[in-house]
C-alpha positions in Angstrom: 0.4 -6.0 -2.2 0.1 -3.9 0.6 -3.5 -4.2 1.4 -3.1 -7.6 2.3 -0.5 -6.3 5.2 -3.0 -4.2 6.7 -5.6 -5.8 9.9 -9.1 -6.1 7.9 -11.8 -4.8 9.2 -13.5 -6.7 11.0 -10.0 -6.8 13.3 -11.1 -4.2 14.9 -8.1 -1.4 13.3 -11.0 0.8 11.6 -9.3 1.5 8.3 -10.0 0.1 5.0 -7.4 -0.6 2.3 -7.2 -0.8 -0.9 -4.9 -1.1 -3.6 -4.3 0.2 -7.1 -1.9 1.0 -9.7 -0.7 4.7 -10.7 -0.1 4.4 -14.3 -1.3 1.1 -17.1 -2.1 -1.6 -15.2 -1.0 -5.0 -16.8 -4.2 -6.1 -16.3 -3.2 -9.2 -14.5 -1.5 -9.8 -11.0 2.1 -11.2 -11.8 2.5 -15.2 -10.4 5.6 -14.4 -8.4 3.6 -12.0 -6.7 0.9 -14.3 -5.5 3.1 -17.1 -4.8 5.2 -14.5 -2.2 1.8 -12.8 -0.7 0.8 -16.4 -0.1 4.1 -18.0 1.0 4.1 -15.6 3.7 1.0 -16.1 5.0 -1.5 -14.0 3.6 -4.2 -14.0 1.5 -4.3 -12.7 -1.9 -8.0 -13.4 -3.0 -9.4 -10.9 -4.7 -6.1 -8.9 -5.2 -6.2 -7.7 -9.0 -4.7 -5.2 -11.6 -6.5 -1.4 -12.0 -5.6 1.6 -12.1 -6.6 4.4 -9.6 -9.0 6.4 -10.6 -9.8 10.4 -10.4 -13.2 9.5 -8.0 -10.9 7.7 -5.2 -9.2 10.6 -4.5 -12.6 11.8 -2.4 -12.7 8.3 -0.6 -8.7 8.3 0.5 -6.6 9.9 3.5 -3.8 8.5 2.3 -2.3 7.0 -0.6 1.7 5.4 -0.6 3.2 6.1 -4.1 5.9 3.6 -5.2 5.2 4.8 -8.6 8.9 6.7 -8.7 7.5 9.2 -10.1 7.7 12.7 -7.2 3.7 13.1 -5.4 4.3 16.5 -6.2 4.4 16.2 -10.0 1.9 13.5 -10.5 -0.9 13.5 -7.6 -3.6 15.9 -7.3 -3.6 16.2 -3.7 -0.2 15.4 -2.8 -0.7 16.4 1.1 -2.7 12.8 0.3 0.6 11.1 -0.7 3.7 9.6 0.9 6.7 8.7 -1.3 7.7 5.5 -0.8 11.2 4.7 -2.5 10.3 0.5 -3.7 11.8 -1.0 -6.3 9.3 -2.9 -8.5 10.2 -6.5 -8.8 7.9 -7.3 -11.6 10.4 -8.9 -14.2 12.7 -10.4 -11.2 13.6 -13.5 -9.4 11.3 -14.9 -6.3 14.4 -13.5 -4.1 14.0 -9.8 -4.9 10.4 -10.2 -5.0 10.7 -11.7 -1.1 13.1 -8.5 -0.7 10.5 -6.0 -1.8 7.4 -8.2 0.3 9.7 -7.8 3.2 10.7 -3.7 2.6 7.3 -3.2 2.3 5.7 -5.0 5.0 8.3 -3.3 7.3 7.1 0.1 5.8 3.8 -0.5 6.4 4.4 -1.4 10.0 5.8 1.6 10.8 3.1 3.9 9.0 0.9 1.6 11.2 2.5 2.6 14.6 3.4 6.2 13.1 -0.8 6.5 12.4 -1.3 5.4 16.2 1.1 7.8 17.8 -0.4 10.7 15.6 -4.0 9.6 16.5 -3.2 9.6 20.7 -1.6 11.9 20.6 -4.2 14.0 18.5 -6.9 13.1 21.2 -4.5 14.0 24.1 -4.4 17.6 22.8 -8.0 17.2 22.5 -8.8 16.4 26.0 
């Protein structure tokens, strides 16, 4: 999901998402996760079930891990990884999948404006 919270790139944010699974993908994007991508607005065509593989880890700068599972013990590069503490709906009602959409769009907000902050004031000390 949170790919599709993210401005595309042709909005003029200059980052690309993506989105993929840490461990066993079910191979299939759960309904209930469509109907609350959709039901709030966004788009989820093209959103689909993989893993992430060993050759995007050269392509990222930053990968969010709701896998529960500590970036230290499971990630390559964990200076490449924040920990974000989600609970997985899949199995769950279309409330606690809304609850999740919503802690996670709220999360992904702030990384946003966190990003922004670091990258002004990265070119401040710069000039």
């Amino acid at each position: 999901m949170p790919r599709q919270f993210l401005p595309q790139p042709d909005g003029g944010s200059g980052r690309a998402a993506a989105c993929a699974g840490f461990v066993g993908s079910l191979g299939y994007v759960a309904p209930l996760t469509i109907e609350t991508i959709e039901s709030n607005g966004y788009s989820a065509e093209g959103l689909t079930s993989k893993p992430i593989m060993h050759s995007h880890w050269q392509e990222v700068d930053l990968v969010i891990n709701m896998s529960g599972f500590d970036k230290n013990r499971v990630f390559e590069e964990p200076e490449k990884v924040e920990d974000w503490p989600v609970e997985d709906p899949f199995g769950a009602d279309a409330e606690t999948y809304q609850q999740t959409f919503d802690e996670i769009r709220t999360r992904i907000v702030e990384l946003a404006a966190r990003k922004s902050l670091e990258q002004i004031y990265k070119r401040q000390s710069e000039g």
